[in-house]
C-alpha positions as CSV (number, residue, x, y, z in Angstrom):
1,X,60.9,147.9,69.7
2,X,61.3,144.7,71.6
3,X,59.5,144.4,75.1
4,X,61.9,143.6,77.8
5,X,61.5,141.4,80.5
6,X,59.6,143.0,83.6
7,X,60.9,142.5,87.3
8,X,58.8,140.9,89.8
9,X,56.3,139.2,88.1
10,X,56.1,135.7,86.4
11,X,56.0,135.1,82.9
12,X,52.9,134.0,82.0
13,X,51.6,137.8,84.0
14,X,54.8,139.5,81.8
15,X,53.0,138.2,78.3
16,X,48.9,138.7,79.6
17,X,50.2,142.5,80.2
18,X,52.0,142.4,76.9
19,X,48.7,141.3,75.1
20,X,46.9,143.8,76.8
21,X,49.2,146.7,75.8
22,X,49.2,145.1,72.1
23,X,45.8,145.4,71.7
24,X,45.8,149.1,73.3
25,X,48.0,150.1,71.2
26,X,46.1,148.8,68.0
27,X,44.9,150.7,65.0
28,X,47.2,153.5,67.4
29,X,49.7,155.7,64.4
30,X,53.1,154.3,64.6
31,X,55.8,156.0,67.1
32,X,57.9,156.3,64.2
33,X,55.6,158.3,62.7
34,X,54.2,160.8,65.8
35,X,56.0,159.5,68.7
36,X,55.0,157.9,71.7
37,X,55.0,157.5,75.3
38,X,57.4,154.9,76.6
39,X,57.1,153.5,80.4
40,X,60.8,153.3,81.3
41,X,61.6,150.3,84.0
42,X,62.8,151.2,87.2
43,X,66.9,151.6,87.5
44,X,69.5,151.8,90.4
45,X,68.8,155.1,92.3
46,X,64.7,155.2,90.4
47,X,62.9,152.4,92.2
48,X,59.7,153.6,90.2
49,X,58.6,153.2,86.3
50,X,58.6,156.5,85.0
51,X,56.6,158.0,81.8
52,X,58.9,159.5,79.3
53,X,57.9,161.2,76.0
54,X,59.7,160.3,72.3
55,X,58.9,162.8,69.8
56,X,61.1,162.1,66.4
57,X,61.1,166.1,66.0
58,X,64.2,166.2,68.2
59,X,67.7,165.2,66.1
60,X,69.6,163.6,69.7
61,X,68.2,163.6,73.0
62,X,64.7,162.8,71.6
63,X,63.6,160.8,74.7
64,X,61.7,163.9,77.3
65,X,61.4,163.1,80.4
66,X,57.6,163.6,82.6
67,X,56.7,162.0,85.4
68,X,57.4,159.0,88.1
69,X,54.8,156.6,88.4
70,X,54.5,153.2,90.4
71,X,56.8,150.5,91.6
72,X,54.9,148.1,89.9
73,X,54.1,147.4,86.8
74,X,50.4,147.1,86.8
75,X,49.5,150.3,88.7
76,X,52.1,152.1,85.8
77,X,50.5,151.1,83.1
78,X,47.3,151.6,84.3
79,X,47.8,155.2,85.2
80,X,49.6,155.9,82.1
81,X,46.7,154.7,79.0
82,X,44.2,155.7,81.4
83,X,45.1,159.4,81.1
84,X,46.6,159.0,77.4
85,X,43.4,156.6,76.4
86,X,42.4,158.9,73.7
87,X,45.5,159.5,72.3
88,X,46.4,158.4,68.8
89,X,49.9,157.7,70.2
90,X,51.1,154.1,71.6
91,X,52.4,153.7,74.8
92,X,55.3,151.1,75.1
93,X,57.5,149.5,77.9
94,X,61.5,149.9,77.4
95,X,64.4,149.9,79.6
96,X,66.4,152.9,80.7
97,X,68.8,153.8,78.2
98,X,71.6,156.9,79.2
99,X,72.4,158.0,76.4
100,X,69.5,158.8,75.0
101,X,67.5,159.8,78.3
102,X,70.7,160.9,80.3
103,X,69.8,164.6,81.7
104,X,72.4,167.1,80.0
105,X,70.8,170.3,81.5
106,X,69.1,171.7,78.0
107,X,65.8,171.6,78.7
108,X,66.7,173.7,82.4
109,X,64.7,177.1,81.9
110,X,67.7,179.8,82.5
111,X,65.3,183.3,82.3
112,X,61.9,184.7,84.1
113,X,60.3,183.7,87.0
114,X,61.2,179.8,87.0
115,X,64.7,180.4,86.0
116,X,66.5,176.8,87.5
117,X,63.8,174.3,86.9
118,X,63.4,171.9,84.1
119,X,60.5,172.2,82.0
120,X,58.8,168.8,83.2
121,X,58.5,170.7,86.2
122,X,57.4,173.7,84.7
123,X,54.5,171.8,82.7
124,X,53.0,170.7,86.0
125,X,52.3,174.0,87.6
126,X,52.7,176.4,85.2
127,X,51.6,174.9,81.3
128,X,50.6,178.2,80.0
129,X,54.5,179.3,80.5
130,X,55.7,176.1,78.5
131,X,52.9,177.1,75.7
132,X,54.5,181.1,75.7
133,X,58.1,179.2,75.2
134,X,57.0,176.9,72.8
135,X,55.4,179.5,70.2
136,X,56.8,183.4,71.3
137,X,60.0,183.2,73.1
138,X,62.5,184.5,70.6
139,X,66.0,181.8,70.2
140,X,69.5,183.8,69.9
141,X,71.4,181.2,69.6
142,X,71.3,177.1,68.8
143,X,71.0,176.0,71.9
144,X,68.1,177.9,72.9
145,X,66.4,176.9,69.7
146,X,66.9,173.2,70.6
147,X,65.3,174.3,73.8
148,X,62.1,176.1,72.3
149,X,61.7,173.1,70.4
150,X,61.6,170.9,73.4
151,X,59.1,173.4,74.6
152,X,57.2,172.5,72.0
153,X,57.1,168.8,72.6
154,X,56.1,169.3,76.3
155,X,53.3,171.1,75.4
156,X,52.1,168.8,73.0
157,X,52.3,166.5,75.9
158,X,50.3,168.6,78.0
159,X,47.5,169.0,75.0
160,X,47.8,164.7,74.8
161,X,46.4,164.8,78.0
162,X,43.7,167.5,78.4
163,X,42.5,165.9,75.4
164,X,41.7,163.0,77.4
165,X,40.2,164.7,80.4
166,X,38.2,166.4,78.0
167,X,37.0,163.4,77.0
168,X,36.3,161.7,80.0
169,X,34.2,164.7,81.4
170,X,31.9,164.1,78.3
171,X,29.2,161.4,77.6
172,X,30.5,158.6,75.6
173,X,28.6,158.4,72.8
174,X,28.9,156.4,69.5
175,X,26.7,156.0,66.5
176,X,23.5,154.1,66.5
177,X,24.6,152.9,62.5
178,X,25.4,154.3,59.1
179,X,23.1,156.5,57.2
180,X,19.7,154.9,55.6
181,X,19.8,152.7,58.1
182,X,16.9,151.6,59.8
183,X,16.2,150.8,63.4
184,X,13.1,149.5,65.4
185,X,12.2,149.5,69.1
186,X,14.3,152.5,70.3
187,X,13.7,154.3,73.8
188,X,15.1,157.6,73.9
189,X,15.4,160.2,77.1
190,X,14.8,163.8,75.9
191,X,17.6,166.0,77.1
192,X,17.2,169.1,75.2
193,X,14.2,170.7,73.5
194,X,14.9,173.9,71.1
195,X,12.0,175.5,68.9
196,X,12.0,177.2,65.3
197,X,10.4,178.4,62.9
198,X,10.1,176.1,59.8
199,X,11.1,179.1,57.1
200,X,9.6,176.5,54.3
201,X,6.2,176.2,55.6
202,X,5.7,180.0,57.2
203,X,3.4,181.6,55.1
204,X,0.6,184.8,55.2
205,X,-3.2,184.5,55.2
206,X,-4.4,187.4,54.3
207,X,-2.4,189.8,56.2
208,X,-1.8,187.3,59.0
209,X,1.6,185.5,59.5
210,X,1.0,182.1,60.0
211,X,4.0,180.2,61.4
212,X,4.8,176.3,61.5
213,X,6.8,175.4,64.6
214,X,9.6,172.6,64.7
215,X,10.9,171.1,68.0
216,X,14.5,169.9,67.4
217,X,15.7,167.3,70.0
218,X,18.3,166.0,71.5
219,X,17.8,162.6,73.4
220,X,20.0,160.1,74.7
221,X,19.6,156.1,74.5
222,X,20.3,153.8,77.4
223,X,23.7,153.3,76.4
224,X,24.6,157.0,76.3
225,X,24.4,157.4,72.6
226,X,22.9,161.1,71.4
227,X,20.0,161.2,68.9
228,X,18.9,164.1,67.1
229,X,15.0,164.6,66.0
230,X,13.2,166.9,65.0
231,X,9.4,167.4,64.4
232,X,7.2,170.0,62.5
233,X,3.7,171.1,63.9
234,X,1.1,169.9,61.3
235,X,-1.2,173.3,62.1
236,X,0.2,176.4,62.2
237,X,1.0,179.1,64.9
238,X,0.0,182.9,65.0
239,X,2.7,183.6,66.9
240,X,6.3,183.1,66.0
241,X,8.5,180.2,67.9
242,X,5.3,179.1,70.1
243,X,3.9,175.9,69.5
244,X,-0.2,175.7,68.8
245,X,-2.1,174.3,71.7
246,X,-2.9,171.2,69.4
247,X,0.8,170.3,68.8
248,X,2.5,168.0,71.8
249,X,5.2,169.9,73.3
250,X,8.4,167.4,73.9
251,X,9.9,168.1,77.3
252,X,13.3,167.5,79.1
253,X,13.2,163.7,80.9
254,X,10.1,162.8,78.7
255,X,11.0,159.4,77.4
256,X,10.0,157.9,73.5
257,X,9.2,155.1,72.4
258,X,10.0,154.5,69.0
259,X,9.0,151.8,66.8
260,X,10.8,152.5,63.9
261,X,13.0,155.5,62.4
262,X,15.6,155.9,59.6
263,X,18.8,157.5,60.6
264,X,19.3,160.8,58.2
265,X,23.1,161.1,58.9
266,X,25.7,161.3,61.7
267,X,28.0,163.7,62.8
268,X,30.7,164.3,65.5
269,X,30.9,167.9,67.3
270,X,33.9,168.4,69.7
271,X,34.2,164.5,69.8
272,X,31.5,163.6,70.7
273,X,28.9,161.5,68.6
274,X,25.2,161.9,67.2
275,X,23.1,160.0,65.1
276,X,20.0,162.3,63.0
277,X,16.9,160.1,62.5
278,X,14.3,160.9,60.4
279,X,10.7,158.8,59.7
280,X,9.7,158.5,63.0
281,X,7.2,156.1,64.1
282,X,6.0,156.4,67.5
283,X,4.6,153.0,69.2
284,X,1.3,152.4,69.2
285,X,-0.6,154.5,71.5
286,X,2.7,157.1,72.3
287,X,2.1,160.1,70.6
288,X,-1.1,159.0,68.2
289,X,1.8,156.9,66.4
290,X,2.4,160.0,64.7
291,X,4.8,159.6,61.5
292,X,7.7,162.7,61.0
């Protein structure tokens, strides 16, 4: 898809923003593939760039309409990969083209309580109603089918971009390397501290349960990256999940320093990022330089 040539800037601006989109849009899955979002140029009548939707699920008319942006091209684009930044869709610049973008009136909702509007208008106060079109409203006849399958598309456009508010509302975190890696010098904030039983060690004197305690944390670096360790007691506990008085109890805000570890594996829960480290070597004087 050629890149046409933007109003009211100067060339040399036209190809920085070009490059900049390029390299946003790099290692992103190809639109022919699962679509994309396409900022459409201003036209007579539109004086604003405007965020459309092309899904290749629909056979004509496969160009959805969403949302007015800016009247420039800078504050477009920046509003648009901001909010679809952790998309695995591209976002490109095109012109206006009618007939595939002209409105014909089948995506107008012509039942229930928002009978006369269009779903883009739909999606932004109401996305659970797109959702119940998309997946249980029940198509008579073709041209409601077409419909629930446009319904379809909108909400994956909605899900595009809670997925990125999701996101954004969470820690960024990436991993701190690959697995048998080692690492030296680390500083870590605790932020969590759970306790267990360690169901290998527990064991009975006598008649008398004798329990090993581990603390399993979760700590964050200075760059925002989550670390998982964990740490057996080395004397046992008479009382399950309670650490012996001889054991250092970790505790939310308490910071490590680590001269060494190995990390034990990674892992990505609900996107975001954690690296396991095992072999733990405290710094001299933190923590008797204890080994785990």
């Amino acid at each position: 898809m050629a890149n046409p040539r933007l109003p009211d800037i100067t060339e040399a601006e036209q190809n920085l923003l070009y490059e900049k989109l390029n390299a946003y849009n790099r290692n992103r899955t190809s639109y022919k593939e699962a679509g994309c979002y396409l900022i459409v140029l201003p036209r007579e009548g539109h004086p604003d760039y405007s965020l459309w939707f092309y899904t290749p699920f629909l056979e004509r008319r496969n160009i959805l309409f969403i949302e007015d942006l800016k009247p420039d091209i800078v504050s477009s684009l920046r509003i648009a990969t901001s909010v679809l930044w952790y998309v695995n869709r591209q976002v490109l610049v095109t012109q206006y083209n009618e007939k595939r973008m002209s409105h014909n009136g089948d995506d107008l909702v012509s039942f229930g309580k928002y009978r006369g509007h269009f779903l883009y208008e739909v999606l932004r106060i109401d996305p659970s109603y797109v959702n119940w079109i998309a997946f249980k409203f029940t198509a008579r006849i073709p041209k409601q089918e077409r419909f629930v399958k446009m319904a379809q598309a909108y909400n994956t456009i909605y899900l595009d971009k809670m997925s990125g508010k999701r996101r954004r509302t969470q820690p960024l975190s990436r991993y701190l390397g690959v697995k048998g890696e080692k690492l030296t010098n680390l500083t870590l904030k605790v932020l969590r501290v759970r306790l267990e039983d360690d169901p290998y060690k527990t064991e009975l004197s006598g008649t008398t349960p004798l329990f090993y305690v581990r603390q399993r944390l979760t700590a964050v670096d200075a760059n925002g990256n989550l670390v998982n360790l964990a740490f057996s007691s080395s004397t046992p506990s008479l009382v399950s999940g309670r650490l012996p008085s001889l054991e250092h109890a970790f505790q939310p805000g308490e910071v490590l320093h680590i001269a060494s570890a190995r990390i034990s594996g990674t892992y990505e829960n609900r996107g975001i990022c954690y690296t396991r480290l095992n072999y733990i070597k405290f710094n001299k004087g933190s923590l008797n330089n204890r080994e785990t």
